[in-house]
PAZAPA-4460 file (N, C-alpha, C; in steps of 0.05 Angstrom, whole numbers, plus 32768, in hexadecimal, padded with zeros to 4 digits):
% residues 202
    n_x    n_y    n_z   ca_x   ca_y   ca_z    c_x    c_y    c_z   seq   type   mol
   85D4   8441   834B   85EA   843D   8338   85DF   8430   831F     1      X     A
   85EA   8432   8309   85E2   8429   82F7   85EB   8411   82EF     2      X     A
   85D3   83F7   82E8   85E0   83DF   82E9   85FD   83DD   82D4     3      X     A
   85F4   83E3   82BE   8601   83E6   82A4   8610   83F7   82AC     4      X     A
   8626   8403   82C2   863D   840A   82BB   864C   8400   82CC     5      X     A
   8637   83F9   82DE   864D   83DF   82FB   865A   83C7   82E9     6      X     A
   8648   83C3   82CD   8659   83AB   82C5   8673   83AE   82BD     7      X     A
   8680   83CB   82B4   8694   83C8   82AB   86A9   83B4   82A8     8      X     A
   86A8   83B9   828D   86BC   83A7   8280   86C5   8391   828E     9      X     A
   86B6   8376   8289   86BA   835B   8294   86C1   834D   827C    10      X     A
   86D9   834F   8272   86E9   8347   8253   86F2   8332   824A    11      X     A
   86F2   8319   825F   8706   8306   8251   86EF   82FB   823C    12      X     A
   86F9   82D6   823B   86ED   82C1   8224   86E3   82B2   8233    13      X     A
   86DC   8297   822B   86D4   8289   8236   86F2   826D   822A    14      X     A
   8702   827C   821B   871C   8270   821B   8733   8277   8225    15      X     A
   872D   828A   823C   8743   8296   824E   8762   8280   824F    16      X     A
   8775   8284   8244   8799   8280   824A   87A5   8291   823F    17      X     A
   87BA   828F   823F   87CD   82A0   823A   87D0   82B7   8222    18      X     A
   87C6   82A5   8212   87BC   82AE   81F8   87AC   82C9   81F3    19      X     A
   8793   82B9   81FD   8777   82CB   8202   8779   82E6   8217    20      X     A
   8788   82E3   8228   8784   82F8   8241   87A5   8306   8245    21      X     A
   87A1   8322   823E   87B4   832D   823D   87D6   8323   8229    22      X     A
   87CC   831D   820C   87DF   831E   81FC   87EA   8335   81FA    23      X     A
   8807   832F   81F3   881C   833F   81E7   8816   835F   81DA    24      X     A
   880D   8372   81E4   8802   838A   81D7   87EE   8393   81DD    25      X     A
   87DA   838A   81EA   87BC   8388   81FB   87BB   839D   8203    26      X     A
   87A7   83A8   81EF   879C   83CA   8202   877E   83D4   81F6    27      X     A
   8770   83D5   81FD   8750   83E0   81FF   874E   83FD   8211    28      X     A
   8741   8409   81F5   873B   8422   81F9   871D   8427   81F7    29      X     A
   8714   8438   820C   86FC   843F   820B   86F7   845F   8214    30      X     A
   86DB   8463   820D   86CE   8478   821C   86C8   847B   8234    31      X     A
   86DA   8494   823F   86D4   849C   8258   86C6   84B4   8264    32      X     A
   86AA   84AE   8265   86A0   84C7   826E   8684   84B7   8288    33      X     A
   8677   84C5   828F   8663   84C9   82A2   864B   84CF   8295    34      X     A
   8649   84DE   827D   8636   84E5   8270   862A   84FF   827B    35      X     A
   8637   850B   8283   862C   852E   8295   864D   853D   8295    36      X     A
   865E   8538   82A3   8677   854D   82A6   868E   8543   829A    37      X     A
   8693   8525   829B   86AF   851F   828B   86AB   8516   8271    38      X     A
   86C0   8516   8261   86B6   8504   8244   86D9   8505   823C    39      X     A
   86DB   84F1   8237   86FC   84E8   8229   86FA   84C8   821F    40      X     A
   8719   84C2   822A   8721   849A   8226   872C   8498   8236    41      X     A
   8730   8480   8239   8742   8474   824F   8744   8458   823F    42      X     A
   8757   8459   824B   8776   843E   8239   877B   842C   824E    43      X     A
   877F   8414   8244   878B   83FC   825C   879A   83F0   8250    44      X     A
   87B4   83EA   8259   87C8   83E1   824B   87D0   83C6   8254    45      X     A
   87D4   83AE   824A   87E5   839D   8256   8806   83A1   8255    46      X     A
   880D   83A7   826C   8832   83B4   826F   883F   839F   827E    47      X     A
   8839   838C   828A   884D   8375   8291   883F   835B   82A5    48      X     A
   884B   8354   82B7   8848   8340   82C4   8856   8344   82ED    49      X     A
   884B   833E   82F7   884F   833F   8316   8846   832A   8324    50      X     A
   8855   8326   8341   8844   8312   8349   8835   832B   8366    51      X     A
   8818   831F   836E   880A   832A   8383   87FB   8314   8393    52      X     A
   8803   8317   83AA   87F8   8306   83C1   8802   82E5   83B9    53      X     A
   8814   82DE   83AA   881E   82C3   83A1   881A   82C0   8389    54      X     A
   8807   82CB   8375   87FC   82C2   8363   8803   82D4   8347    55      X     A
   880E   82CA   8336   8815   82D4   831B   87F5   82EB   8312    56      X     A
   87FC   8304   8310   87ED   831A   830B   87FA   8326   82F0    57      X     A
   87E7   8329   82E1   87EF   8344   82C9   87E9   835C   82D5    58      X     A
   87FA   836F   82D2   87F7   8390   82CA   87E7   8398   82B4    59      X     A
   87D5   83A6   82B9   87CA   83B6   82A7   87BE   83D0   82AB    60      X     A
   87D1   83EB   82A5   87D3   8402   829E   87C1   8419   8295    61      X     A
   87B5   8420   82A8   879C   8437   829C   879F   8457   829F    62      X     A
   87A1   8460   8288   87A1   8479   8285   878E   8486   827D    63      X     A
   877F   8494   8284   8763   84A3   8281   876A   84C8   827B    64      X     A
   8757   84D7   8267   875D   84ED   8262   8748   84FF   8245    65      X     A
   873E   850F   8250   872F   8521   824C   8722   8535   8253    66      X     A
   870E   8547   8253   8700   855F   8259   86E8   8554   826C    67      X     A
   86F2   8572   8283   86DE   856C   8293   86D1   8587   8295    68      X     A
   86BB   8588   8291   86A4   859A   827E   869A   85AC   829A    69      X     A
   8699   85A2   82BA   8693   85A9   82D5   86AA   85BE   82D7    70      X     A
   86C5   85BA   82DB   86D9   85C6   82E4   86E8   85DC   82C7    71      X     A
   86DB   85D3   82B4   86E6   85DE   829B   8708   85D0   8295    72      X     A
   8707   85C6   829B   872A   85B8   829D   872A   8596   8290    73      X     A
   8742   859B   8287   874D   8581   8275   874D   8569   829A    74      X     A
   874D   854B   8291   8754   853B   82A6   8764   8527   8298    75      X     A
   8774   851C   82A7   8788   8512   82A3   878E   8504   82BB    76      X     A
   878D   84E3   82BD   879B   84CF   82D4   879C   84B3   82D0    77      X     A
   87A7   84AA   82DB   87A9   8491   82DA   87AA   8476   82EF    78      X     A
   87AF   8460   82EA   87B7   844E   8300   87C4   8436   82F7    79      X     A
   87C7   8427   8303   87C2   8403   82F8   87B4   83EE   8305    80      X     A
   87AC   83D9   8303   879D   83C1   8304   87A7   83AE   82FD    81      X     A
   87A0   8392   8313   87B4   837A   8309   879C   8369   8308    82      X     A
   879E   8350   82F4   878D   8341   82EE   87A1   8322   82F5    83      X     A
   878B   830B   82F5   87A6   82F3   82F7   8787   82DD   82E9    84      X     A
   8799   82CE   82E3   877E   82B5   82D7   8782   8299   82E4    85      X     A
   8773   8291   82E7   8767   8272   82F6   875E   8261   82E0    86      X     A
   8769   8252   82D1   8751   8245   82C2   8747   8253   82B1    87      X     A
   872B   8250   82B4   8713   825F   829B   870A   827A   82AD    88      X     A
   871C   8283   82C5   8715   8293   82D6   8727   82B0   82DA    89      X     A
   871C   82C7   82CF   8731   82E2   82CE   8730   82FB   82E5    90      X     A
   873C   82EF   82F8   8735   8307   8309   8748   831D   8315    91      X     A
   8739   832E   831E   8741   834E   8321   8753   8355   833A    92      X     A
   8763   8357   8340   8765   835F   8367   875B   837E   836E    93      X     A
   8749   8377   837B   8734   838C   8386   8745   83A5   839B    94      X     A
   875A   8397   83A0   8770   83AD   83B5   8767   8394   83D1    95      X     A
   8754   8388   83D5   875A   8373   83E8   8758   8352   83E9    96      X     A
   875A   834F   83C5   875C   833B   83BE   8754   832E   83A2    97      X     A
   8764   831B   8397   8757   8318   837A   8739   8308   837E    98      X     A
   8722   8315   836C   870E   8316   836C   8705   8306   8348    99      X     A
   86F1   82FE   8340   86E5   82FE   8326   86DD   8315   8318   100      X     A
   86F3   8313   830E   86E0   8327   82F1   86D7   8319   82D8   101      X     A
   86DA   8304   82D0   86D2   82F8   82B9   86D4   82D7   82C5   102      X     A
   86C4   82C5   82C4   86BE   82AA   82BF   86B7   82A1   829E   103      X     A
   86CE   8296   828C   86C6   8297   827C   86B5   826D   8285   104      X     A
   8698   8276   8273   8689   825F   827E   8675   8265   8260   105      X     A
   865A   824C   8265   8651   823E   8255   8632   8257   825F   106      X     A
   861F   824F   824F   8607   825A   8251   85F3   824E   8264   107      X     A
   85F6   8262   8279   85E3   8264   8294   85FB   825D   82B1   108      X     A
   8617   8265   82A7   8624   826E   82B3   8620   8288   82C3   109      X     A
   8634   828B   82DD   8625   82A6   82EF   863A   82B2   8306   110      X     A
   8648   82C5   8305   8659   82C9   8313   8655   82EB   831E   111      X     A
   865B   82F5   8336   8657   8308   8344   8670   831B   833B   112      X     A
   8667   8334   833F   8673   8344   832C   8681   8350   833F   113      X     A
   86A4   8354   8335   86BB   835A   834B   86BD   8380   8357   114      X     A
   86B7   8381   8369   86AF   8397   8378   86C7   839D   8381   115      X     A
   86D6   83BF   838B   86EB   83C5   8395   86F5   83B8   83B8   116      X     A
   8709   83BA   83C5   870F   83B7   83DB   86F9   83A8   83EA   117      X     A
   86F7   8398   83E8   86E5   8375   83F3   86C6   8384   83F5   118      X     A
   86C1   839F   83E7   869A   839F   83EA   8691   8381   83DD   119      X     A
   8679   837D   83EC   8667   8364   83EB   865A   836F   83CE   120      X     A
   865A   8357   83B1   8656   8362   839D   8634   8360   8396   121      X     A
   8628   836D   838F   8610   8361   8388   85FB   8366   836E   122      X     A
   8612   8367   835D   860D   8361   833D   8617   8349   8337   123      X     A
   85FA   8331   832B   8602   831A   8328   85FF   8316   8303   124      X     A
   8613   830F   82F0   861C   8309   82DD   8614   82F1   82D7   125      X     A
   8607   82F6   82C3   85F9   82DA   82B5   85FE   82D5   8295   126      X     A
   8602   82BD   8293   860E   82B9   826D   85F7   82AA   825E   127      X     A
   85E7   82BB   8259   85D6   82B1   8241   85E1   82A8   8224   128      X     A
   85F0   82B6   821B   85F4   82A3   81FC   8616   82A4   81FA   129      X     A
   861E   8296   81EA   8639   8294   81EB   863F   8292   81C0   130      X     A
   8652   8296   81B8   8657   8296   819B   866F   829F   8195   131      X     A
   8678   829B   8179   868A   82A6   8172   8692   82B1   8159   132      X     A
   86A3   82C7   815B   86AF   82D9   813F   86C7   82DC   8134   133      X     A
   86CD   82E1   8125   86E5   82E6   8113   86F6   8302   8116   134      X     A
   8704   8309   811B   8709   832D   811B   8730   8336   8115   135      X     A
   8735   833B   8103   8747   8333   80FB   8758   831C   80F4   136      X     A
   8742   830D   80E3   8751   82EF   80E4   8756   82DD   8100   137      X     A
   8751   82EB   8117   874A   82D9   8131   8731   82D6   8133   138      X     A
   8735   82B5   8140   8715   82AB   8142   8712   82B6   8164   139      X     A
   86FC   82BF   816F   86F6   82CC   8187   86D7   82BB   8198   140      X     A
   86DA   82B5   81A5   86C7   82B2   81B8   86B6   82CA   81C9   141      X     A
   8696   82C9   81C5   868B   82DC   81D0   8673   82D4   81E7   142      X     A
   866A   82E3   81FE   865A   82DC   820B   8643   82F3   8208   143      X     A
   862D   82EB   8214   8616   8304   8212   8610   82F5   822C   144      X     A
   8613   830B   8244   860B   8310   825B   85F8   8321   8261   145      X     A
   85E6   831C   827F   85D5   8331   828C   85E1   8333   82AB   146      X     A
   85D6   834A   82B4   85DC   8353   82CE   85C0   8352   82E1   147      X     A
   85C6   8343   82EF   85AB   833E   8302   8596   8338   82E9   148      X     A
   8596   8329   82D6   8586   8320   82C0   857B   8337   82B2   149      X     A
   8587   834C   82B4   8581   8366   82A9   858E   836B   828D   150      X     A
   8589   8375   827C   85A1   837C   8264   85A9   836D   8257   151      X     A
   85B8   8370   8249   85CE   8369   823D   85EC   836D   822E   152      X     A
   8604   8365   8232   861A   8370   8227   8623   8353   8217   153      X     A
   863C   835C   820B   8644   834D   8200   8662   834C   8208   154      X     A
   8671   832A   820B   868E   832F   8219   86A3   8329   81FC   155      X     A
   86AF   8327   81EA   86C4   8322   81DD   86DC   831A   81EC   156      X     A
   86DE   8304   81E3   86FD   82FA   81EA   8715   8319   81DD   157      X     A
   8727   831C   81F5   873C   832C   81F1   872E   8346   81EE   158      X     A
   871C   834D   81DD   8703   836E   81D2   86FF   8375   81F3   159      X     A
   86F2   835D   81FF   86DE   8367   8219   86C0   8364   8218   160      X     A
   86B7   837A   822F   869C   8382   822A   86A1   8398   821A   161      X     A
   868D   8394   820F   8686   83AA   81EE   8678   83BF   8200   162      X     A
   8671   83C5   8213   8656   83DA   821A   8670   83ED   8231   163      X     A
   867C   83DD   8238   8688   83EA   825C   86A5   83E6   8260   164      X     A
   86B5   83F9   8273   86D9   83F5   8277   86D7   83DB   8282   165      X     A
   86F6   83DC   8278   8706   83B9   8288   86F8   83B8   82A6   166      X     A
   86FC   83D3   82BA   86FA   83D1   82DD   86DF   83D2   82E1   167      X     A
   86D7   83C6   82F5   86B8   83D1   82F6   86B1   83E9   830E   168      X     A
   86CC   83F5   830D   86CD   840E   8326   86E9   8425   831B   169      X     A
   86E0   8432   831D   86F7   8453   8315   86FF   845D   8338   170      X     A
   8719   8456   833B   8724   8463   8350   8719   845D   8367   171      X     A
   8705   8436   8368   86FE   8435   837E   86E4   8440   8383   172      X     A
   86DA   844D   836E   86B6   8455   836E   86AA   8443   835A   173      X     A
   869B   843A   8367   8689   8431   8346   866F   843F   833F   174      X     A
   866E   843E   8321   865B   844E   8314   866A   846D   8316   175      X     A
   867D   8468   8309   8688   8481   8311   868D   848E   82EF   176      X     A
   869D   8483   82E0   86A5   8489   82CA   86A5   8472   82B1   177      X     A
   869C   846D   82A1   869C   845F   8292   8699   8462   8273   178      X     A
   8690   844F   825E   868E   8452   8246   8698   8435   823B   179      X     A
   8689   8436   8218   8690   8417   8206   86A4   841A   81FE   180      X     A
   86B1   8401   81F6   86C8   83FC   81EB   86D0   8406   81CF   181      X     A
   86E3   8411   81D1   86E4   8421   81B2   86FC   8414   81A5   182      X     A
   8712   8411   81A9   8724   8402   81A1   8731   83EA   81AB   183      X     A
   8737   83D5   81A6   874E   83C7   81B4   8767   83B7   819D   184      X     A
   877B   83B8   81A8   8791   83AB   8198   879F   83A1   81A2   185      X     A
   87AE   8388   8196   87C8   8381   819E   87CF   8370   8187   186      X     A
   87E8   835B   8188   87FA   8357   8176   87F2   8350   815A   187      X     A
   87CD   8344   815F   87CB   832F   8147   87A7   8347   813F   188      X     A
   87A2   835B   815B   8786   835C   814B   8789   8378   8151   189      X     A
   8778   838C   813A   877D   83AC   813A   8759   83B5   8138   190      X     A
   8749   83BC   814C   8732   83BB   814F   872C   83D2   814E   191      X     A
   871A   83E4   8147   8710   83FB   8142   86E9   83FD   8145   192      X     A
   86E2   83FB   8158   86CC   83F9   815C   86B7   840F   8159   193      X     A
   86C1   842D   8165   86B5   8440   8165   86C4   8457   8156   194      X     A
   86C5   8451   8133   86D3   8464   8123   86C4   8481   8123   195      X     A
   86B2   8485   812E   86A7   84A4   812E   86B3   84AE   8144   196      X     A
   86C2   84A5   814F   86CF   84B2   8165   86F1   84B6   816D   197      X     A
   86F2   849B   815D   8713   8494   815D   871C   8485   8176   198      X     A
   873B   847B   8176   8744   8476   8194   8742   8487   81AA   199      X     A
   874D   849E   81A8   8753   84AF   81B9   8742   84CA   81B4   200      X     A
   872B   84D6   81A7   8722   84EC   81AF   8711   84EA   81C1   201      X     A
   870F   8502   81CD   8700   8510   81E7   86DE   850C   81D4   202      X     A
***
């Protein structure tokens, strides 16, 4: 598998509340392909609030859709995903439990990367530099991480990872479908990252 796509999208800040994680409008769009048969976007929406297993969970909404080049045919599907936060801590429910997807933390911080239905994870997440930017008149917090001290991505508060999707698994496979972040928006910031492509083309 490829390290760099198991990371997918590990997005929060290292100022994770209410604010920072899943505001009012919250949706990141990226590229969705494999790099051989599919190629489109896929959308994640923040659409409300639930509770799961006791614990206050967000909804967030994924619709995926484009050309699949193998079957000659358009694709088109979707799902959802609930996230809930701890502290400086943002995690995922894996289908058998909320897991870490983001520790927002300091440099030489290190947290294991949240795998589907309780697999034992073994991509370990490390925070080499930490900083911050401006992007629409919001000030943003950013991290530059490695995977097994490999690489590097970069996390934006609310943006994400810049390289990979919000999940780090498609339908329960990982390394399955992925791509960088091309848009995200909500009430206060209108991001356009990958204008040669747009939000939504294939």
């Amino acid at each position: 598998m490829r390290i760099a796509v198991l990371a997918s999208l590990l997005f929060i800040s290292s100022l994770v509340n209410a604010q920072s994680w899943c505001p009012p409008g919250a949706t990141w769009t990226y590229t969705h392909t494999n790099n051989w048969t599919h190629d489109g976007f896929a959308r994640y929406q923040y659409t409300g609030d639930t509770m799961i297993a006791g614990t206050n969970a967000q909804i967030i909404s994924m619709h995926a859709e484009g050309y699949d080049f193998s079957m000659q045919t358009n694709f088109n599907w979707g799902g959802r995903y609930f996230t809930s936060v701890s502290g400086e801590v943002v995690n995922l429910w894996t289908g058998a439990a909320f897991d870490t997807l983001f520790n927002g933390a300091d440099v030489g911080a290190e947290w294991q990367m949240n795998l589907p239905d309780g697999i034992d994870p073994f991509i370990l997440i490390g925070v080499v530099d930490t900083g911050n930017i401006t992007i629409d008149g919001v000030p943003l917090h950013y991290l530059v991480t490695t995977l097994n001290g490999i690489g590097a991505d970069t996390i934006v508060e609310r943006l994400g990872t810049i390289g990979h999707q919000l999940v780090p698994w498609s339908m329960g496979i990982t390394d399955q479908l992925d791509g960088p972040l091309r848009c995200y928006q909500d009430n206060d910031i209108d991001y356009q990252r990958l204008r040669t492509y747009g939000c939504e083309s294939a």
